[in-house]
C-alpha positions as CSV (number, residue, x, y, z in Angstrom):
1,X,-68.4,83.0,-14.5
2,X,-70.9,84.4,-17.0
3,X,-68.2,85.5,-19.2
4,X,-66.9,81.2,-19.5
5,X,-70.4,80.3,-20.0
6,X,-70.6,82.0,-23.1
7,X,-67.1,81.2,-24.1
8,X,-68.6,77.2,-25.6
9,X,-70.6,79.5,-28.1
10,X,-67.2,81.6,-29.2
11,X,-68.5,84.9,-27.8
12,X,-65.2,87.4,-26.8
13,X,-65.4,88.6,-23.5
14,X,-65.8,92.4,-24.9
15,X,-68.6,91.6,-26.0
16,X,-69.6,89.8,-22.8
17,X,-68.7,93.0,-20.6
18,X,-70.4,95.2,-23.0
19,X,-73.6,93.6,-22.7
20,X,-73.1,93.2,-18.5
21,X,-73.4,96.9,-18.8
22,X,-76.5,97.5,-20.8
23,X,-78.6,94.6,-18.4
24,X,-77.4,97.2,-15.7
25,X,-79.2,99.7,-17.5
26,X,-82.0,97.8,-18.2
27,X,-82.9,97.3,-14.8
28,X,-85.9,99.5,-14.3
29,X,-87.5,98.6,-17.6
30,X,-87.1,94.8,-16.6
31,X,-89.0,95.5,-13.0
32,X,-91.8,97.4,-15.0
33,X,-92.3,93.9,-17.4
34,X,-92.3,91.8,-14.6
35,X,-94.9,93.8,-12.9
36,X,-96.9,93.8,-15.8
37,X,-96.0,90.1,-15.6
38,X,-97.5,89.7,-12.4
39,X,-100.8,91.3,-13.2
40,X,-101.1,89.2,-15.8
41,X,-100.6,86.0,-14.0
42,X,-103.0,86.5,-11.2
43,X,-105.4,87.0,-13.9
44,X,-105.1,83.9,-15.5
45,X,-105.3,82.0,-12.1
46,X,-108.4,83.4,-11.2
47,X,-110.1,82.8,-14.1
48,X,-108.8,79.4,-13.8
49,X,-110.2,79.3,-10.4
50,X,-113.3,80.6,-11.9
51,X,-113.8,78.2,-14.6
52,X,-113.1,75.5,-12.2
53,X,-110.5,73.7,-14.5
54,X,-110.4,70.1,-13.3
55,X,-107.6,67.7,-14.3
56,X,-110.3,65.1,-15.3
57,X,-111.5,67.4,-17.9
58,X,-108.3,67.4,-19.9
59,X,-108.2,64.2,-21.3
60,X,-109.9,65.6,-24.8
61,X,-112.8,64.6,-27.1
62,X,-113.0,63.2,-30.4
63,X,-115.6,63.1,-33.3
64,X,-117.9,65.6,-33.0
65,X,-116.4,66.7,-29.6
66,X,-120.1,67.2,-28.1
67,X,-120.2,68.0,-24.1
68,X,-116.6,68.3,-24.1
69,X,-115.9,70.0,-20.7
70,X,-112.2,70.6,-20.6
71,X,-113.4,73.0,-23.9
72,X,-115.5,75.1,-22.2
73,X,-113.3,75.6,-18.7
74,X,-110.6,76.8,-21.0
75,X,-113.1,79.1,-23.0
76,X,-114.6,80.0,-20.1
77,X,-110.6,81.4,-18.7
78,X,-109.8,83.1,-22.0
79,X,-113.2,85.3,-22.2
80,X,-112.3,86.4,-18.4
81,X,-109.1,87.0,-19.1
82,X,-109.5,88.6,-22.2
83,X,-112.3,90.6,-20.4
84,X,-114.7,89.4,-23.0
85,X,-118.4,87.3,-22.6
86,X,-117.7,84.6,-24.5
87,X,-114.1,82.4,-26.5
88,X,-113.7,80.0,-29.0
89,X,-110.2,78.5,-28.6
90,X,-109.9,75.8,-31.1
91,X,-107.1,73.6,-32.6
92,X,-108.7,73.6,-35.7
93,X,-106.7,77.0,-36.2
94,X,-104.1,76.9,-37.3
95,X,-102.9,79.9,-38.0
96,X,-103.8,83.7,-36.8
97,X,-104.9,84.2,-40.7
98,X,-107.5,82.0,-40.3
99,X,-108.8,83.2,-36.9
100,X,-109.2,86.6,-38.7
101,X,-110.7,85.2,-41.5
102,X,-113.3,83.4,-39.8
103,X,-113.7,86.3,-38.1
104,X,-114.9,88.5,-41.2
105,X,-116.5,86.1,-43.6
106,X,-118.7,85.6,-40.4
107,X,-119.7,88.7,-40.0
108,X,-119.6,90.9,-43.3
109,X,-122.3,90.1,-46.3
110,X,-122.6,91.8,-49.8
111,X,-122.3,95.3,-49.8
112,X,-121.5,95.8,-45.5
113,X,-118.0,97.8,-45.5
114,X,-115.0,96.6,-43.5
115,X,-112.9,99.7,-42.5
116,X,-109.4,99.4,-42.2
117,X,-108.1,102.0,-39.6
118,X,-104.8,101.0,-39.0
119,X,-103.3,101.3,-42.6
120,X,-102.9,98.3,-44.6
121,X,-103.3,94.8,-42.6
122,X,-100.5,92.0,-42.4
123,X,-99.8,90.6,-46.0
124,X,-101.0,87.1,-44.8
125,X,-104.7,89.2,-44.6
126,X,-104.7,90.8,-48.3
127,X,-105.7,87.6,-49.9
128,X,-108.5,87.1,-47.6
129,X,-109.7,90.8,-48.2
130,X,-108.9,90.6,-52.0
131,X,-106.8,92.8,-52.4
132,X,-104.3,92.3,-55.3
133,X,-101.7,93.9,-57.1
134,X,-102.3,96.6,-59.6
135,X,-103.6,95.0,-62.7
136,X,-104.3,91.8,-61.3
137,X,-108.3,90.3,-60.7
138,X,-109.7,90.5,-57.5
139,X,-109.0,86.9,-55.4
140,X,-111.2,84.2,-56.1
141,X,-113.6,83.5,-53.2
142,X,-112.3,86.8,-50.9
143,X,-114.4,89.3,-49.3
144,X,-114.4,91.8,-52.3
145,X,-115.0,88.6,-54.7
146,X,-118.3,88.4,-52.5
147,X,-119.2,91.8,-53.2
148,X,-118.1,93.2,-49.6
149,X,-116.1,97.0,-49.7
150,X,-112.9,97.6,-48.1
151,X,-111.5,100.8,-47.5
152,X,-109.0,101.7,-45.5
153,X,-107.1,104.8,-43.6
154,X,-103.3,105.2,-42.5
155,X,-102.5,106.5,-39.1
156,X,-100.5,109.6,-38.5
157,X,-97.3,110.0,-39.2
158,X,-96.3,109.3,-34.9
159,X,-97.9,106.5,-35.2
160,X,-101.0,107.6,-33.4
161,X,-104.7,106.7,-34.6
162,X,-106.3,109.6,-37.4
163,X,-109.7,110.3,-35.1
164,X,-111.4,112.7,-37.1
165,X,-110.1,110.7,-40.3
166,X,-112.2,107.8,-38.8
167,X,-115.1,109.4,-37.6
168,X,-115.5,111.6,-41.4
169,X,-115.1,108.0,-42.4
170,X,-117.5,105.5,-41.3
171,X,-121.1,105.6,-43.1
172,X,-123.8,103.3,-43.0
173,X,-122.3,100.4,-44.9
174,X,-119.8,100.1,-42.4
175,X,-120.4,97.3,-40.5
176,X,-117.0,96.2,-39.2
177,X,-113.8,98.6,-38.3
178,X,-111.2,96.6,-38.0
179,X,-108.0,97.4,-36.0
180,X,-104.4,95.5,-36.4
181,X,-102.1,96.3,-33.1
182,X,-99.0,94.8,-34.4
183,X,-97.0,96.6,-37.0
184,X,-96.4,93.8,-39.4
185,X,-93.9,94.4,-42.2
186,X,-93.9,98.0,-41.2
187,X,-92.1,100.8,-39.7
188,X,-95.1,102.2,-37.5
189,X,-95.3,101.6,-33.9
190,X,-97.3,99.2,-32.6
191,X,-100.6,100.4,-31.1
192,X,-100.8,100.4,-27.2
193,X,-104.6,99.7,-25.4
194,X,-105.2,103.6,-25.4
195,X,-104.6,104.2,-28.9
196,X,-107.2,101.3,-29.1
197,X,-109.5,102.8,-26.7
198,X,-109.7,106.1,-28.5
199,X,-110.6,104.3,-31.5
200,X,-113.3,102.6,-29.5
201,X,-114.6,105.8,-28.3
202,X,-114.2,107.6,-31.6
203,X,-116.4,104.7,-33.7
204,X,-119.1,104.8,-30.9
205,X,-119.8,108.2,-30.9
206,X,-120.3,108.0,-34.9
207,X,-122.2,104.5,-35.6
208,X,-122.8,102.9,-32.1
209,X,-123.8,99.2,-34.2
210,X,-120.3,99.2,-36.0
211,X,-118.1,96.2,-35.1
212,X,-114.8,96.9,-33.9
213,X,-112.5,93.8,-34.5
214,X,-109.0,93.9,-33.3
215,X,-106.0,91.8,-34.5
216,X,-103.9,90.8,-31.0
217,X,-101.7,88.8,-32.8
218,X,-98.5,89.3,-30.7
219,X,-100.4,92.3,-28.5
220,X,-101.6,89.6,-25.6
221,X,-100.4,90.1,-22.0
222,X,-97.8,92.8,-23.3
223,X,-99.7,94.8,-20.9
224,X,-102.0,94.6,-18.2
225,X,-105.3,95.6,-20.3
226,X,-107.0,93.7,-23.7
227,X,-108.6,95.3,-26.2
228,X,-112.4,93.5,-24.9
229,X,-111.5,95.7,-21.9
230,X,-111.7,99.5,-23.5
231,X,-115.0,98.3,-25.6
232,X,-113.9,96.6,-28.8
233,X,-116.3,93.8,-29.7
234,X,-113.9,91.1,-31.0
235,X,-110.2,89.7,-30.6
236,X,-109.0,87.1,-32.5
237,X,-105.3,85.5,-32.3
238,X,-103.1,82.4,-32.8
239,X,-102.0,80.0,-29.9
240,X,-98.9,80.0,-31.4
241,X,-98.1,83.0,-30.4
242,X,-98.3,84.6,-27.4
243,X,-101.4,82.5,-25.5
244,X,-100.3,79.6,-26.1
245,X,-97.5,79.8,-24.1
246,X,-94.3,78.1,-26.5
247,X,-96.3,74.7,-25.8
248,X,-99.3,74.9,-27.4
249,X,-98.9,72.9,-31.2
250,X,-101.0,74.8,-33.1
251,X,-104.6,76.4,-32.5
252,X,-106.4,80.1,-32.3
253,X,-108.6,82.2,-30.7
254,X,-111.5,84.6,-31.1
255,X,-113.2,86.6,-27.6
256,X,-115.8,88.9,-27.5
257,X,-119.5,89.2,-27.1
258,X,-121.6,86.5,-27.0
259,X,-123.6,87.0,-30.2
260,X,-120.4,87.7,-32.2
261,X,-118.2,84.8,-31.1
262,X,-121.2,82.3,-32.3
263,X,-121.5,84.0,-35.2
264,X,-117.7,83.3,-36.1
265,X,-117.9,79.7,-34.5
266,X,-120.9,79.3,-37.4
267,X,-118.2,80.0,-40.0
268,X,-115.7,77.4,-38.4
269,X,-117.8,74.8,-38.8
270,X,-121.5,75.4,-40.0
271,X,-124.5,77.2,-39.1
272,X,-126.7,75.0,-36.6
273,X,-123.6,73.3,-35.7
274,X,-121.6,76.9,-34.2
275,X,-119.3,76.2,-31.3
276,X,-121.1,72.8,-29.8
277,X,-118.4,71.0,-31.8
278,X,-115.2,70.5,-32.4
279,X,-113.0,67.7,-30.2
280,X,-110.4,68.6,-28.4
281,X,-108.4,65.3,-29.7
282,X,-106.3,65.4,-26.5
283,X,-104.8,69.0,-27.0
284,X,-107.1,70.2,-24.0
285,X,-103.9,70.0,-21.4
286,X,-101.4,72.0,-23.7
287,X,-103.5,74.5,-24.8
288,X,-104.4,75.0,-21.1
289,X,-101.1,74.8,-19.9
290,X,-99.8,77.1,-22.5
291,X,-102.3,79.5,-21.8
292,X,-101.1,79.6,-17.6
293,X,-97.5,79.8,-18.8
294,X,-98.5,83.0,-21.5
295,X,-97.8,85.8,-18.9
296,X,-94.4,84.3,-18.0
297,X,-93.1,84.1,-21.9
298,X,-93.9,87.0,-22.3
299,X,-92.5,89.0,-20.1
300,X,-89.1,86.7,-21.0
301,X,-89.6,87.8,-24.5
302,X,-90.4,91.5,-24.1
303,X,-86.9,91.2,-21.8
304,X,-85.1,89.8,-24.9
305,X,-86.5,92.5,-27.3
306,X,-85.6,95.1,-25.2
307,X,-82.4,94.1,-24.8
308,X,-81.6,93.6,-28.2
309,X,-83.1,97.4,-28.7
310,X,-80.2,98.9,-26.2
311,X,-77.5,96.6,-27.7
312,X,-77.8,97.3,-31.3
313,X,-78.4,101.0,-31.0
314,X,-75.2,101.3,-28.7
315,X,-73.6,99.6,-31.7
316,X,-74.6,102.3,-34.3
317,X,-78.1,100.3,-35.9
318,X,-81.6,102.2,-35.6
319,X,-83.9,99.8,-33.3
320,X,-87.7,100.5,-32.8
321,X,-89.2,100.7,-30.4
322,X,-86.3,102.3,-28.5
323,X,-85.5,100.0,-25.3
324,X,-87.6,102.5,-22.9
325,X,-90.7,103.2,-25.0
326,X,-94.3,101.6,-24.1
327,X,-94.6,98.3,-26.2
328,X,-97.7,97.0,-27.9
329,X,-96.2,93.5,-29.2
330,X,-93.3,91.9,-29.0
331,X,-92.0,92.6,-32.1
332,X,-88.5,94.7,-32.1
333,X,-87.5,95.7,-35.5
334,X,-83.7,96.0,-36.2
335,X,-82.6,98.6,-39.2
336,X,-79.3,97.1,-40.9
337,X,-79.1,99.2,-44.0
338,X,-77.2,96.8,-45.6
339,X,-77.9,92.8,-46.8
340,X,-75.1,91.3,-45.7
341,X,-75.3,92.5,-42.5
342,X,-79.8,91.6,-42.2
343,X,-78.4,88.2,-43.3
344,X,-75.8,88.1,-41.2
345,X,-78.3,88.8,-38.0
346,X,-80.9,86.3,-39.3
347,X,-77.9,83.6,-39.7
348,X,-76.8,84.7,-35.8
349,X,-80.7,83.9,-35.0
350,X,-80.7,80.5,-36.2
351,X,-77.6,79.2,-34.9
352,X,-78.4,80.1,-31.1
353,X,-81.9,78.3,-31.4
354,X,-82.3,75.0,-30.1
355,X,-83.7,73.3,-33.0
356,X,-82.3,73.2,-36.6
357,X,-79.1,75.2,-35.0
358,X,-77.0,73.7,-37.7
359,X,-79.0,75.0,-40.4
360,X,-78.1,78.5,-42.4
361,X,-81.2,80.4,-43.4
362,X,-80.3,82.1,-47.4
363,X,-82.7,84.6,-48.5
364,X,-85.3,83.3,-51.0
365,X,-88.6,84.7,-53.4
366,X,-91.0,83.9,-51.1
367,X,-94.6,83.9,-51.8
368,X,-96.4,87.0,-51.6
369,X,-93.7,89.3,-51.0
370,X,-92.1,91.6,-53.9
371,X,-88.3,90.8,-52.7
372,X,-86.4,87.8,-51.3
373,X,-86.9,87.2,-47.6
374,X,-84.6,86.1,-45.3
375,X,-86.4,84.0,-42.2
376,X,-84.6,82.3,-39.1
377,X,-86.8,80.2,-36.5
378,X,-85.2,77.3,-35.1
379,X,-89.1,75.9,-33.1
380,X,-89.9,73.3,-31.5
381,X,-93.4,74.3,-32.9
382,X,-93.1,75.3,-36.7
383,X,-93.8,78.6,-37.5
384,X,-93.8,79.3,-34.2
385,X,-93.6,83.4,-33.3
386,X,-93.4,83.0,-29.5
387,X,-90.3,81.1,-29.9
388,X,-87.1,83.0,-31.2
389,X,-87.6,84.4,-34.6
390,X,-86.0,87.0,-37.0
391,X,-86.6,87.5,-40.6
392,X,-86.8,90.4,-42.9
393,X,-86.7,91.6,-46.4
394,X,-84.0,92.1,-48.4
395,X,-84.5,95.6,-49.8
396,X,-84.1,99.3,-48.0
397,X,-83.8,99.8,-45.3
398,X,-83.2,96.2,-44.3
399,X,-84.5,95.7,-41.5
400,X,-84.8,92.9,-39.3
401,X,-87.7,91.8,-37.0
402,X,-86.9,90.2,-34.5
403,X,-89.8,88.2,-32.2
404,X,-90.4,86.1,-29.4
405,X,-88.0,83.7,-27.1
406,X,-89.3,81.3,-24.9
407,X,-86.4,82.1,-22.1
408,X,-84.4,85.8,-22.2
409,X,-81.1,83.6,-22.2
410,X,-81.3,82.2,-25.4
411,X,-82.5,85.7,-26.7
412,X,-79.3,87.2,-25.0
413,X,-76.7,84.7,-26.0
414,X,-78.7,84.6,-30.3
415,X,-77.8,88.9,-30.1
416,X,-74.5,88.4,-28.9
417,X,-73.6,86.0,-31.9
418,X,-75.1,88.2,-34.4
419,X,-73.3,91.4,-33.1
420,X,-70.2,89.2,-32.9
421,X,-70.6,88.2,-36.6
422,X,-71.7,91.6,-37.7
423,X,-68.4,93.5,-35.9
424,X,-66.0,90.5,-38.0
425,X,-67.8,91.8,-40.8
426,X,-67.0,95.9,-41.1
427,X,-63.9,96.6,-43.1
C-alpha cells in the first residue's frame, strides 16, 4: 500500500523499497527522539499547569498591552521550561536576529568586550556586531560603531569547545561570551548541552560576572536539557522556529535571569517602559499553542533529518551529522559536490511542500552572501525554519541544508523526489 501512495507523486517503487529498508534501520534512533519527545512534553504541561494558563486569558491586548495576563502565563511556561527565572516572548520579534540583537545592545556599552567562542556567528549577526568585509567601514549604528570590542575564537577542529583558548581569553573587558549552538553556514557540528556546559564552567572559573549568552536558534527541545539549565545566563530565539510550534506567525524569545531579561525588554521598547508593555494583539493563543505543540515538531523533524542522513549517504553523498550521532539542532547538511545536483535537491524540496509546490526555486545573488544561493521553503509562515526548508550556496563543496518539517511524511516523500531527480540526472 505505501508503495501506491507514493505512486500520485511519480516516485518508482525501487526507490520506495529502498527507503522501507533504511526506516527499518532507523528504528532505535526514532525510539531515542520520541523519548526525548516525551520529556520534553511533560515539561511544557507542567509549566502550563504551573502558570495556570486560562482560556480567558488568550483573547490578547492592544495599545500599550498593560496587565495583559495571557502574556505573563505564557512567559511564565517558557522561563520554567527553559529552566530560566524570567521570559520575554513577544510578537514584536520578528526574527531570531533581532532577539539576539536586543539581546547585546542591551547589555554591552562602550568599551565592554563581547567574546565570540563558537567561531564566527550566523551571517544574519555580522551586521549587528559590525563586522564587514576587508576594506569596507565598520556598520553604521553596530556594536563596534558604538565603540564595543569583538573578538572571537574557533572551536577545535572535532568540533568540540577550545577551553583553555577561552579561559587565556577572557579579561576584564569581557562582559558578555556569547555561544551560537547551531552551525549556521558551516561544516562544524552543532554544539550539544555539554559542550555548553563546559563552556559554562570554563567562563566561571575565570570571570564569575561575565555573561554567557547562548543562540538556541534551532537547539530547543532537541534534547531534554536548555542551556539556562547547565548555568548560561541568557537564551534568546525565534518562534518561528522551533518554539513556536509551525503555528506561531512570527515572534521571539529571550529567558534567563531576572535582571538580564529586563534589561533586554528595556532595549525592545524603552527604559522605564521594559517588559510592562507590549499587546499581545490577539497572537496570545497561537503563540501558546505553538509552544505545547514544540516538542511534537520536533521530534517529527529530527525524524525527517535523520532520515534524510541514512538515505543520501547510502546513495554515495557525505551527510552531517551521520544518522546515529547526538544532534544539537535540527539542521542536516547534505554535501552534493556538484550545482546541478544542490539545485536539483533544493528544486525536489520545493515541489513536495505544501505551499508554493508549483514554484522552481533558481539560484540568485543574494544579499550578504559572496555566491548565488539557492533557497526552497514552501511555508505556511514565511521564512519559516520549522517548516521544510533546504537551501545552500552554490560554490564547493555544495552543500545543502536541509531543516525542519512540520510532519516526517512530507520530509520523507520531499527526499525521495530529490533522490529520484538526482539518480535521472548521473550519466
Amino acid at each position: 500500500m505505501i508503495k501506491a501512495a507514493f505512486a500520485p507523486f511519480g516516485i518508482s517503487p525501487l526507490v520506495v523499497e529502498q527507503s522501507e529498508r533504511i526506516l527499518e534501520t532507523l528504528a532505535p534512533v526514532f525510539t531515542q527522539i520520541d523519548q526525548t519527545r516525551s520529556i520534553n512534553q511533560l515539561r511544557v504541561l507542567k509549566a502550563f499547569h504551573d502558570a495556570r494558563l486560562a482560556e480567558s486569558s488568550l483573547g490578547g491586548s492592544t495599545g500599550y498591552g498593560y496587565d495583559d495576563s495571557g502574556r505573563a502565563q505564557i512567559e511564565a511556561a517558557y522561563a520554567a521550561v527553559f529552566g530560566a527565572e524570567k521570559a520575554l516572548v513577544r510578537i514584536q520579534i520578528s526574527a531570531g536576529t533581532q532577539a539576539l540583537a536586543i539581546c547585546l545592545y542591551g547589555l554591552l556599552r562602550p568599551n565592554d568586550e563581547l567574546l565570540a567562542v563558537t567561531g564566527r556567528p550566523y551571517d544574519t549577526l555580522q551586521a549587528t556586531i559590525g563586522l564587514a568585509a576587508p576594506g569596507e567601514p565598520v556598520v553604521e549604528g553596530s556594536l563596534l560603531d558604538l565603540g564595543v570590542r569583538y573578538r572571537e575564537l574557533e572551536l577545535l577542529p572535532n568540533g568540540d569547545p577550545d577551553v583553555l583558548a577561552i579561559a587565556a581569553a577572557i579579561n576584564d573587558q569581557t562582559k558578555v561570551v556569547f555561544i551560537q549552538k547551531s552551525r549556521g553556514y558551516t561544516t562544524r557540528r552543532s554544539l550539544l548541552i555539554d559542550d555548553i556546559a563546559q563552556i559554562v564552567k570554563t567562563v566561571r572559573d575565570k570571570k564569575s560576572d561575565a555573561i554567557i549568552l547562548v543562540d538556541n536558534c534551532y537547539g530547543e527541545f532537541v534534547e531534554t536539557r536548555e542551556p539556562c539549565m547547565v548555568g548560561a545566563d541568557l537564551v534568546a530565539g525565534s518562534l518561528i522556529k522551533n518554539p513556536g510550534g509551525g503555528i506561531c506567525p512570527s515572534g521571539g524569545y529571550v529567558a534567563g535571569r531576572a535582571d538580564l531579561v529586563e534589561k533586554v525588554a528595556a532595549r525592545l521598547t524603552a527604559p522605564g517602559l521594559g517588559s510592562h508593555v507590549g499587546p499581545t494583539l490577539g497572537f496570545s493563543r497561537l503563540i501558546a499553542q505553538g509552544f505545547y505543540l514544540a516538542p511534537q515538531i520536533v521530534a517529527e523533524s529530527l525524524k525527517g533529518a535523520v532520515f534524510a542522513a541514512a538515505l543520501f549517504r547510502q546513495a554515495g553523498y557525505k551527510t552531517y551529522p551521520a544518522f546515529d550521532e547526538p544532534r544539537g539542532d535540527l539542521v542536516q547538511t547534505l554535501e552534493f559536490n556538484d550545482p546541478d545536483r544542490l539545485v536539483a535537491f533544493c528544486q525536489a524540496i520545493q515541489a513536495a511542500s505544501p505551499v508554493d509546490s508549483f514554484v522552481r526555486p533558481e539560484p540568485w545573488a543574494m544579499p550578504g552572501y559572496d555566491s548565488p544561493v539557492i533557497m526552497a521553503a514552501g511555508a505556511f509562515v514565511q521564512g519559516s525554519s520549522i517548516e521544510l526548508s533546504a537551501d545552500g550556496p552554490l560554490k564547493p563543496p555544495y552543500p545543502a541544508y536541509l531543516q525542519g518539517g512540520l510532519n516526517f511524511e512530507t520530509v520523507r516523500l520531499a527526499c525521495l523526489v530529490a533522490l529520484q531527480r538526482m539518480q535521472e540526472q548521473k550519466p
